[in-house]
PASEBA-1860 file (N, C-alpha, C; in nm, 3 decimals):
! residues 96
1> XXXXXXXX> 0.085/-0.118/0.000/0.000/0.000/0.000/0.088/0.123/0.000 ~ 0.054/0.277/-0.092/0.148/0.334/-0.103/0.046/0.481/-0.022 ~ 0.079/0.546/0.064/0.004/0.649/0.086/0.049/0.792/0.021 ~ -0.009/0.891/0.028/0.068/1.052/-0.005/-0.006/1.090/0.153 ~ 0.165/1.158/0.197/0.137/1.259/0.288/0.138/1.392/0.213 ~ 0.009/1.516/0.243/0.061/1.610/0.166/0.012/1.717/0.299 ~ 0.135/1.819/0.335/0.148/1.930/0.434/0.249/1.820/0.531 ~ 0.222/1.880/0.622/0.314/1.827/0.721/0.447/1.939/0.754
9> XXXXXXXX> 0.533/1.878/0.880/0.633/1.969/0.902/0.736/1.922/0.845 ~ 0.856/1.958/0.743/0.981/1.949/0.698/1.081/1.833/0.792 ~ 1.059/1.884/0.879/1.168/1.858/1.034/1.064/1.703/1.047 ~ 0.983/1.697/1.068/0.887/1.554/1.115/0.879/1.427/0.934 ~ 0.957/1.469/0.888/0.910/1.405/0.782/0.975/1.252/0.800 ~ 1.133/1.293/0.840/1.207/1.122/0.849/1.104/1.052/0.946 ~ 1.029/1.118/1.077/0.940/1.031/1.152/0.814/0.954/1.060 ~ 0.754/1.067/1.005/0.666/1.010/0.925/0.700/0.849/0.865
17> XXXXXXXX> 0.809/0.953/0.811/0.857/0.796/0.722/0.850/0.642/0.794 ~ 0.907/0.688/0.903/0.932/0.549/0.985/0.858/0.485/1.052 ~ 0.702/0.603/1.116/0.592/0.530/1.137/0.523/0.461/0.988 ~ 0.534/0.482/0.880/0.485/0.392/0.788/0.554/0.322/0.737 ~ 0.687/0.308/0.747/0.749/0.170/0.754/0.724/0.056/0.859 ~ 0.690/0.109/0.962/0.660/0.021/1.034/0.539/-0.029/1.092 ~ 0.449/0.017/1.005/0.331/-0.039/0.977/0.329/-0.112/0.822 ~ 0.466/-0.126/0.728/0.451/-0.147/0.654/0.389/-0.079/0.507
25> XXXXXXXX> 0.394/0.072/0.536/0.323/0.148/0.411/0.451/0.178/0.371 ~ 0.438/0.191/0.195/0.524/0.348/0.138/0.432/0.446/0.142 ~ 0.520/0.550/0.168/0.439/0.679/0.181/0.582/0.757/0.090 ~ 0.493/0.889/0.094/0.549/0.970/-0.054/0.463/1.061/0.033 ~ 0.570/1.160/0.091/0.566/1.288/0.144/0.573/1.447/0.041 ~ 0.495/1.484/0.025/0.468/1.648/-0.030/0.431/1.757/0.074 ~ 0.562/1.831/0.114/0.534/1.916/0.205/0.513/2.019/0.151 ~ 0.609/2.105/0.040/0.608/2.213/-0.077/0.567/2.193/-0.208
33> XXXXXXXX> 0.497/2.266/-0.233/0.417/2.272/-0.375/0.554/2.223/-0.464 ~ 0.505/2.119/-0.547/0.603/2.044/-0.677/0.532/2.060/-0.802 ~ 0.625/2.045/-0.936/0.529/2.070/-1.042/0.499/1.943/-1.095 ~ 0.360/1.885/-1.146/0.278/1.785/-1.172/0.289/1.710/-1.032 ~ 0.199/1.765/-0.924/0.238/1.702/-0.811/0.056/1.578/-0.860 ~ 0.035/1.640/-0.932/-0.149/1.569/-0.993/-0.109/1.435/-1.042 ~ -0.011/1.408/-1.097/0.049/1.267/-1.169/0.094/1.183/-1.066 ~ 0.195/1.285/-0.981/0.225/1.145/-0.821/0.121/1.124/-0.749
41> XXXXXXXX> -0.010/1.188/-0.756/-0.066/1.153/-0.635/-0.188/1.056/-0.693 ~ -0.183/1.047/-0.834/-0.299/0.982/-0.854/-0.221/0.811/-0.832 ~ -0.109/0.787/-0.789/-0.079/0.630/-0.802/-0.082/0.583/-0.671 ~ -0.110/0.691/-0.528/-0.134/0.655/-0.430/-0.272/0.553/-0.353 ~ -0.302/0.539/-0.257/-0.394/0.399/-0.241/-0.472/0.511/-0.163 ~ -0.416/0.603/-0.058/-0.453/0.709/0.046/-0.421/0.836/0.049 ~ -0.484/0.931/0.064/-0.440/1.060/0.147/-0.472/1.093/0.279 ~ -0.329/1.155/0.341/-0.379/1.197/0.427/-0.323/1.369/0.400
49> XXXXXXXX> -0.398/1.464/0.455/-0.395/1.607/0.416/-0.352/1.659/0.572 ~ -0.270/1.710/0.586/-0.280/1.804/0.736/-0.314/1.919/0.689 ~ -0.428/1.977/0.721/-0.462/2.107/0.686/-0.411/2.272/0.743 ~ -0.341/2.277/0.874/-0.245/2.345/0.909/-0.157/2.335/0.849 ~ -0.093/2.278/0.756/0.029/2.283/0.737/0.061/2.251/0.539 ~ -0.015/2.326/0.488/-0.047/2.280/0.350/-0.124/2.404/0.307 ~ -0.093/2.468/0.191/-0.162/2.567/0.087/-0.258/2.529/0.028 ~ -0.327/2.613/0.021/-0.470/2.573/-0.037/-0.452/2.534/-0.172
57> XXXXXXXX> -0.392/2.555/-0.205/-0.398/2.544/-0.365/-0.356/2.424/-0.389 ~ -0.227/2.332/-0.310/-0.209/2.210/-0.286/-0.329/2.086/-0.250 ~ -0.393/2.208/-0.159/-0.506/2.080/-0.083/-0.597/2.050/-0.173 ~ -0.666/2.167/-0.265/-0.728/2.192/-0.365/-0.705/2.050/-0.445 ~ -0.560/2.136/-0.513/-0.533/1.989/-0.568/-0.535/1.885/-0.612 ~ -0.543/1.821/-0.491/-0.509/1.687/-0.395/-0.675/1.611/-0.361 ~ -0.746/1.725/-0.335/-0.872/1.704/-0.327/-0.948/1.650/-0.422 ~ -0.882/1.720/-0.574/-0.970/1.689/-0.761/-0.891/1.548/-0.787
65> XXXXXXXX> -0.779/1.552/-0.734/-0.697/1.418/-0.794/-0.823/1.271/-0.751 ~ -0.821/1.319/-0.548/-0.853/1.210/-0.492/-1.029/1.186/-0.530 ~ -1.105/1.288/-0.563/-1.185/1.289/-0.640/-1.230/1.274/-0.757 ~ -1.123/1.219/-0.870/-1.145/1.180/-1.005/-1.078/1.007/-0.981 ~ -0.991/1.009/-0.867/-0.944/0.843/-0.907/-1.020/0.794/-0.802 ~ -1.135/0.809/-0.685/-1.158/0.754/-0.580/-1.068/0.709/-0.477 ~ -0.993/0.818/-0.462/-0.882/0.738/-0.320/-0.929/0.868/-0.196 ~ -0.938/0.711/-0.104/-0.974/0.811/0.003/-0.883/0.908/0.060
73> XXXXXXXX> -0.966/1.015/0.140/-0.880/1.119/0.229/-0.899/1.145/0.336 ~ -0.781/1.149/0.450/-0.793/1.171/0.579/-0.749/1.308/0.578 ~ -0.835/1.360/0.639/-0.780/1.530/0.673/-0.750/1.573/0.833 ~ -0.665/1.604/0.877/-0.639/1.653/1.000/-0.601/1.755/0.989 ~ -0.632/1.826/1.142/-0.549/1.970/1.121/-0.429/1.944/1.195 ~ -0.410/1.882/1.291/-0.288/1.874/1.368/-0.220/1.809/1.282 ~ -0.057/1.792/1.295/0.040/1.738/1.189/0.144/1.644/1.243 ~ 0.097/1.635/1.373/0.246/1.572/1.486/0.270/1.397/1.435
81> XXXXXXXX> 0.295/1.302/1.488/0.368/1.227/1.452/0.276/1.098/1.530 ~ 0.185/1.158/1.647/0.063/1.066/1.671/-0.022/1.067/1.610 ~ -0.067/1.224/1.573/-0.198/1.206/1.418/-0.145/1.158/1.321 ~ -0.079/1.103/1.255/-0.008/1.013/1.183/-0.065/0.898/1.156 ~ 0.002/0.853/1.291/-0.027/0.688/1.342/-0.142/0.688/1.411 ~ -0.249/0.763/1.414/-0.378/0.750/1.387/-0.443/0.702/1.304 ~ -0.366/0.804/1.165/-0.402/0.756/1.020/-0.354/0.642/0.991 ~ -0.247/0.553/1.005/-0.194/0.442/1.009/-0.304/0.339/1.026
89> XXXXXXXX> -0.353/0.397/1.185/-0.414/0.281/1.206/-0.553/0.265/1.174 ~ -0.626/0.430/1.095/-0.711/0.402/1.017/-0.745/0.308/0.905 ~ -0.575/0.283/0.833/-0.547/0.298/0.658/-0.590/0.113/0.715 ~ -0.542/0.053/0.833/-0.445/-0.056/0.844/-0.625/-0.133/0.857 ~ -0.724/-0.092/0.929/-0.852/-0.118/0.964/-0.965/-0.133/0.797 ~ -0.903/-0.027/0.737/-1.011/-0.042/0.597/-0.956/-0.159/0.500 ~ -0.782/-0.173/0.532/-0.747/-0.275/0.422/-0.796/-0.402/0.468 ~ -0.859/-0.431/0.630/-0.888/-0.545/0.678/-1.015/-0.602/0.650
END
Protein backbone atom coordinates (compact mmCIF):
# COMPACT_ATOMS: atom_id res chain seq x y z
CA UNK A 1 0.00 0.00 0.00
CA UNK A 2 1.48 3.34 -1.03
CA UNK A 3 0.04 6.49 0.86
CA UNK A 4 0.68 10.52 -0.05
CA UNK A 5 1.37 12.59 2.88
CA UNK A 6 0.61 16.10 1.66
CA UNK A 7 1.48 19.30 4.34
CA UNK A 8 3.14 18.27 7.21
CA UNK A 9 6.33 19.69 9.02
CA UNK A 10 9.81 19.49 6.98
CA UNK A 11 11.68 18.58 10.34
CA UNK A 12 8.87 15.54 11.15
CA UNK A 13 9.10 14.05 7.82
CA UNK A 14 12.07 11.22 8.49
CA UNK A 15 9.40 10.31 11.52
CA UNK A 16 6.66 10.10 9.25
CA UNK A 17 8.57 7.96 7.22
CA UNK A 18 9.32 5.49 9.85
CA UNK A 19 5.92 5.30 11.37
CA UNK A 20 4.85 3.92 7.88
CA UNK A 21 7.49 1.70 7.54
CA UNK A 22 6.60 0.21 10.34
CA UNK A 23 3.31 -0.39 9.77
CA UNK A 24 4.51 -1.47 6.54
CA UNK A 25 3.23 1.48 4.11
CA UNK A 26 5.24 3.48 1.38
CA UNK A 27 4.39 6.79 1.81
CA UNK A 28 5.49 9.70 -0.54
CA UNK A 29 5.66 12.88 1.44
CA UNK A 30 4.68 16.48 -0.30
CA UNK A 31 5.34 19.16 2.05
CA UNK A 32 6.08 22.13 -0.77
CA UNK A 33 4.17 22.72 -3.75
CA UNK A 34 6.03 20.44 -6.77
CA UNK A 35 5.29 20.70 -10.42
CA UNK A 36 2.78 17.85 -11.72
CA UNK A 37 2.38 17.02 -8.11
CA UNK A 38 -1.49 15.69 -9.93
CA UNK A 39 0.49 12.67 -11.69
CA UNK A 40 2.25 11.45 -8.21
CA UNK A 41 -0.66 11.53 -6.35
CA UNK A 42 -2.99 9.82 -8.54
CA UNK A 43 -0.79 6.30 -8.02
CA UNK A 44 -1.34 6.55 -4.30
CA UNK A 45 -3.94 3.99 -2.41
CA UNK A 46 -4.53 7.09 0.46
CA UNK A 47 -4.40 10.60 1.47
CA UNK A 48 -3.79 11.97 4.27
CA UNK A 49 -3.95 16.07 4.16
CA UNK A 50 -2.80 18.04 7.36
CA UNK A 51 -4.62 21.07 6.86
CA UNK A 52 -2.45 23.45 9.09
CA UNK A 53 0.29 22.83 7.37
CA UNK A 54 -0.47 22.80 3.50
CA UNK A 55 -1.62 25.67 0.87
CA UNK A 56 -4.70 25.73 -0.37
CA UNK A 57 -3.98 25.44 -3.65
CA UNK A 58 -2.09 22.10 -2.86
CA UNK A 59 -5.06 20.80 -0.83
CA UNK A 60 -7.28 21.92 -3.65
CA UNK A 61 -5.33 19.89 -5.68
CA UNK A 62 -5.09 16.87 -3.95
CA UNK A 63 -8.72 17.04 -3.27
CA UNK A 64 -9.70 16.89 -7.61
CA UNK A 65 -6.97 14.18 -7.94
CA UNK A 66 -8.53 12.10 -4.92
CA UNK A 67 -11.85 12.89 -6.40
CA UNK A 68 -11.45 11.80 -10.05
CA UNK A 69 -9.44 8.43 -9.07
CA UNK A 70 -11.58 7.54 -5.80
CA UNK A 71 -8.82 7.38 -3.20
CA UNK A 72 -9.74 8.11 0.03
CA UNK A 73 -8.80 11.19 2.29
CA UNK A 74 -7.93 11.71 5.79
CA UNK A 75 -7.80 15.30 6.73
CA UNK A 76 -6.39 16.53 10.00
CA UNK A 77 -5.49 19.70 11.21
CA UNK A 78 -2.88 18.74 13.68
CA UNK A 79 0.40 17.38 11.89
CA UNK A 80 2.46 15.72 14.86
CA UNK A 81 3.68 12.27 14.52
CA UNK A 82 0.63 10.66 16.71
CA UNK A 83 -1.98 12.06 14.18
CA UNK A 84 -0.08 10.13 11.83
CA UNK A 85 -0.27 6.88 13.42
CA UNK A 86 -3.78 7.50 13.87
CA UNK A 87 -4.02 7.56 10.20
CA UNK A 88 -1.94 4.42 10.09
CA UNK A 89 -4.14 2.81 12.06
CA UNK A 90 -7.11 4.02 10.17
CA UNK A 91 -5.47 2.98 6.58
CA UNK A 92 -4.45 -0.56 8.44
CA UNK A 93 -8.52 -1.18 9.64
CA UNK A 94 -10.11 -0.42 5.97
CA UNK A 95 -7.47 -2.75 4.22
CA UNK A 96 -8.88 -5.45 6.78
Amino acid sequence: MCIALIGGMDRLGRHYREEAGRAGISLQVFNSSQTNIAAKLKKADAMVIFTNKVSHRMKIEAMQVAKAMDIPVFMHHACGVCTFRNCLKCLAGMVQ
